[in-house]
C-alpha positions as CSV (number, residue, x, y, z in Angstrom):
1,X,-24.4,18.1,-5.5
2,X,-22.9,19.6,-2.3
3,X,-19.8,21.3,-2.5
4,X,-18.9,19.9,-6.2
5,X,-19.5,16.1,-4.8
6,X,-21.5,13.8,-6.1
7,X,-21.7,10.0,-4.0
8,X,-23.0,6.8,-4.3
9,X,-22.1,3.3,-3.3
10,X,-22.0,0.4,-5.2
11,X,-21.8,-3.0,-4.4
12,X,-19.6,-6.3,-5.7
13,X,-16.8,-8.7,-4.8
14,X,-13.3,-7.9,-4.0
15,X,-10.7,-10.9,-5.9
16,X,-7.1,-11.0,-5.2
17,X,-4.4,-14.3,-3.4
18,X,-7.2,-16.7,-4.6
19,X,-10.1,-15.2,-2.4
20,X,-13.0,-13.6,-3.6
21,X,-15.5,-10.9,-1.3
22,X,-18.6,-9.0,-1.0
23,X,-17.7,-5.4,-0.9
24,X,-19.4,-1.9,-0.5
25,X,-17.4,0.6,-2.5
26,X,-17.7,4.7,-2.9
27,X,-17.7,6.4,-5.8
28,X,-17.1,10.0,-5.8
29,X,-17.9,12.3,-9.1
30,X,-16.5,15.8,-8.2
31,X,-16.6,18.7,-10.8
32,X,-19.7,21.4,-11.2
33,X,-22.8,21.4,-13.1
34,X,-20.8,21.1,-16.2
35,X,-18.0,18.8,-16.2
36,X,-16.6,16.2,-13.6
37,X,-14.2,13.3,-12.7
38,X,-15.2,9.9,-11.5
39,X,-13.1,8.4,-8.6
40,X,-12.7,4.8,-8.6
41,X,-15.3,3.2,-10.9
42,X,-16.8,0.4,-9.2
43,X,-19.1,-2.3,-9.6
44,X,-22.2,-0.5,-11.4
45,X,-21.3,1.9,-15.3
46,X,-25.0,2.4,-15.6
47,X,-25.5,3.4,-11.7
48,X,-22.4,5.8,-12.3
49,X,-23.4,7.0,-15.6
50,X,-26.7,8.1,-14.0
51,X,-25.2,10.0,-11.7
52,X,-22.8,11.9,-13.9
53,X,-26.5,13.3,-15.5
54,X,-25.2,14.4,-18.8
55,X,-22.2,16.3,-17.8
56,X,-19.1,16.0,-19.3
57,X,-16.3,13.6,-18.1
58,X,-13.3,15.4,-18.1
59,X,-11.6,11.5,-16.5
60,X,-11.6,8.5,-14.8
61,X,-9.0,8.0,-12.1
62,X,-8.7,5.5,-10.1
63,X,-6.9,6.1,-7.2
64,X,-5.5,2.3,-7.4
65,X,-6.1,-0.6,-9.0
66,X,-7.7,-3.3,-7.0
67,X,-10.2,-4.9,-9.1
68,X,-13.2,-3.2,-7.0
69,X,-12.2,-0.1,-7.9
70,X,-11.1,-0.2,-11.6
71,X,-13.7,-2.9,-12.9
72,X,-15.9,-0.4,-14.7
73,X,-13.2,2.0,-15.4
74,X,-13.0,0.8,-19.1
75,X,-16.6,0.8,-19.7
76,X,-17.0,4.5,-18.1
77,X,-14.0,5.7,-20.2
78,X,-15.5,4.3,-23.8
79,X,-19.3,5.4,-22.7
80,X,-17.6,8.8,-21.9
81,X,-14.3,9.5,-24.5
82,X,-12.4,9.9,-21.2
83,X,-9.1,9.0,-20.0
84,X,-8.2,6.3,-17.5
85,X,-6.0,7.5,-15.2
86,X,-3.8,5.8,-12.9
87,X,-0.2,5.5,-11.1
88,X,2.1,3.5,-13.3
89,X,3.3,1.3,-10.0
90,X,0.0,-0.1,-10.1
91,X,0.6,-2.1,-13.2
92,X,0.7,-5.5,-11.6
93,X,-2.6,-5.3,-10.6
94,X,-4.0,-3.2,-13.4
95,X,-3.2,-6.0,-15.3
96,X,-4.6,-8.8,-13.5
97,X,-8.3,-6.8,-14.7
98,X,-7.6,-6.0,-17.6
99,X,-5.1,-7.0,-19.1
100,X,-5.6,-5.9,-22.9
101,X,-6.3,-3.0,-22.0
102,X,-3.8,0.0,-20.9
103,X,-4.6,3.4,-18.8
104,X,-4.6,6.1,-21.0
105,X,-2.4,8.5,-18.5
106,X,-0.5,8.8,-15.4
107,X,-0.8,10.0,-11.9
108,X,2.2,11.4,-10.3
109,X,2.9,12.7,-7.0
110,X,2.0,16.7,-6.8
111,X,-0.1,16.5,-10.2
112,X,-2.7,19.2,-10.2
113,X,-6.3,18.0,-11.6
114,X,-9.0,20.8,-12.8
115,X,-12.2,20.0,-13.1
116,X,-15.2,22.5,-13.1
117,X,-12.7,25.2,-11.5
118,X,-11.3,22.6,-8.9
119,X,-8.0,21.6,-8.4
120,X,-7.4,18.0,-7.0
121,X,-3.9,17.1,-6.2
122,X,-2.3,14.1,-6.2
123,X,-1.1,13.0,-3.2
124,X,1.4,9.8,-3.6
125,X,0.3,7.2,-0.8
126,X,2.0,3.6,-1.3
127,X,1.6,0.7,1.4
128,X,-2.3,-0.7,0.4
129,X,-0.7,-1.2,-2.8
130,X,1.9,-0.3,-4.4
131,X,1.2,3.1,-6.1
132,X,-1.8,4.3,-4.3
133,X,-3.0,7.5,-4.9
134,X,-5.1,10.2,-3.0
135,X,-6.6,13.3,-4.3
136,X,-6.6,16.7,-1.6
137,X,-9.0,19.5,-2.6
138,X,-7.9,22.6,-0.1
139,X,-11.0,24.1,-1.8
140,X,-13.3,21.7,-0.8
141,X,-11.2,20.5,2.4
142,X,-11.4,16.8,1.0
143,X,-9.2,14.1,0.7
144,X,-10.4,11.5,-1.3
145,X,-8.3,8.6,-0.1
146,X,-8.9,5.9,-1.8
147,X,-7.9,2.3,0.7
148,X,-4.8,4.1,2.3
149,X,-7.2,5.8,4.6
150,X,-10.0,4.9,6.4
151,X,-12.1,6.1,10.0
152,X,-10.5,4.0,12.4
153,X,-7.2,3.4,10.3
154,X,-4.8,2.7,7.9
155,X,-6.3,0.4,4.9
156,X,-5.5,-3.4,4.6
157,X,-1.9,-4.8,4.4
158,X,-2.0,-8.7,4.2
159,X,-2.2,-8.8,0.7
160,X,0.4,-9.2,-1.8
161,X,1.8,-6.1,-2.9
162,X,1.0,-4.2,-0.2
163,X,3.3,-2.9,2.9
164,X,2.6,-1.6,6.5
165,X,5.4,-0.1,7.1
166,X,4.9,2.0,4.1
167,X,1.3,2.5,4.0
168,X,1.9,4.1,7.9
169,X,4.9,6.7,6.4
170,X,2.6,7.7,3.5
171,X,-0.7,8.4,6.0
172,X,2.3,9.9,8.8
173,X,4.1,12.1,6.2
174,X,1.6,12.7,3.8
175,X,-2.1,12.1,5.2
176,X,-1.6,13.8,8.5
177,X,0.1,17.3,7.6
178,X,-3.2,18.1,5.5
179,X,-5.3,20.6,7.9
180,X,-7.2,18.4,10.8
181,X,-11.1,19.7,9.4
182,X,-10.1,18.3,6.4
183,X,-12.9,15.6,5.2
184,X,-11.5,12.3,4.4
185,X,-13.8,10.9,1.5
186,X,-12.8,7.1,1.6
187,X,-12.6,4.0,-0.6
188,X,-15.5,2.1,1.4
189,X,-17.7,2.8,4.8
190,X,-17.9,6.7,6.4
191,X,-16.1,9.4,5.8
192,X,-13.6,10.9,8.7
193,X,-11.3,13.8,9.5
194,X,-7.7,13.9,9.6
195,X,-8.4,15.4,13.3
196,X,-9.8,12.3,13.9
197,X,-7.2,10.0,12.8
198,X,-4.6,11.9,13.4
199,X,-4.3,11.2,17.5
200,X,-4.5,7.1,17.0
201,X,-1.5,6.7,15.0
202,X,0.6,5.4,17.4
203,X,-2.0,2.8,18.6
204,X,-2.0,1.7,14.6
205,X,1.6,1.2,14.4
206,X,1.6,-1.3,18.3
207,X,-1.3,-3.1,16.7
208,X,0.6,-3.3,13.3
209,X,3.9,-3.7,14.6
């Protein structure tokens, strides 16, 4: 584990508006030697479960609820006696997974998770859906951003329940003031910087607008 992250990538479909597609997803398990979170629980329990190693799992949070991302979030929690947790606005979706089956807490904006001595804040990011969630270590100078942030852009907005407009304000107001070295740890492909990102927003808003 470097720097109290653990990733692997995991591999599925994607199923929402009647289509269906292969995807690539991250999974990040942050935490120390002891005890950790799982972000976004995708595709592959036994994978993930492999490499949490034994340690303890102190949650599973999802930083939205898009089938790729939640779909072995239920499994993870049961195998582990840990809580699912998740912004309420996500509901809709939530529900089109599983829908006899409830998250077990909430994520709010400014929420402080502590896992193996880290704090992970939640950082409120609506527009890819409609209570998206990131999660900003200044420890470990990581944002874990879920699909509201990617290296080359904003995530996907030409689904339902999703929003350009906003998903630009949350990355402007929210993604963008964290410190440019900061590592953005993303949903699916590479990681970035906010220094990176930062200089192309106004060539994403022309192309979005």
């Amino acid at each position: 584990m470097a720097g109290g992250i653990d990733h692997l990538v995991t591999s599925g479909t994607f199923s929402l508006d009647g289509g269906t597609w292969d995807v690539d997803n991250n999974v990040w398990i942050v935490g120390d030697e002891n005890e950790v979170v799982v972000i976004d629980a995708a595709h592959d329990a036994d994978a993930i479960a492999a490499a949490v190693n034994g340690r303890t799992v102190k949650a599973v949070v999802c930083t939205h609820a898009h089938d790729d991302h939640v779909n072995q979030a239920p499994v993870l929690a049961d195998r582990f006696s840990a809580p699912i947790l998740l912004n309420p606005n996500e509901s809709v979706l939530w529900d089109m997974t599983w829908p006899d089956r409830r998250p077990d807490g909430e994520l709010h904006d400014g929420q402080v998770l502590t896992v193996g001595g880290i704090e992970l804040r939640v950082l409120q990011t609506p527009g890819h859906s409609p209570g998206s969630s990131c999660l900003y270590s200044a420890e470990l100078g990581t944002v874990f951003s879920g699909d509201t942030l990617f290296q080359g852009g904003p995530g996907a907005t030409g689904r339902s329940y999703s929003s350009f407009d906003t998903i630009i304000e949350s990355i402007r107001t929210t993604l963008l003031t964290l410190p440019g070295a900061t590592t953005v740890r993303t949903g699916h492909g590479d990681s970035t910087s906010i220094g990176d990102e930062l200089p192309h927003l106004e060539e994403w808003i022309a192309k979005g607008s």
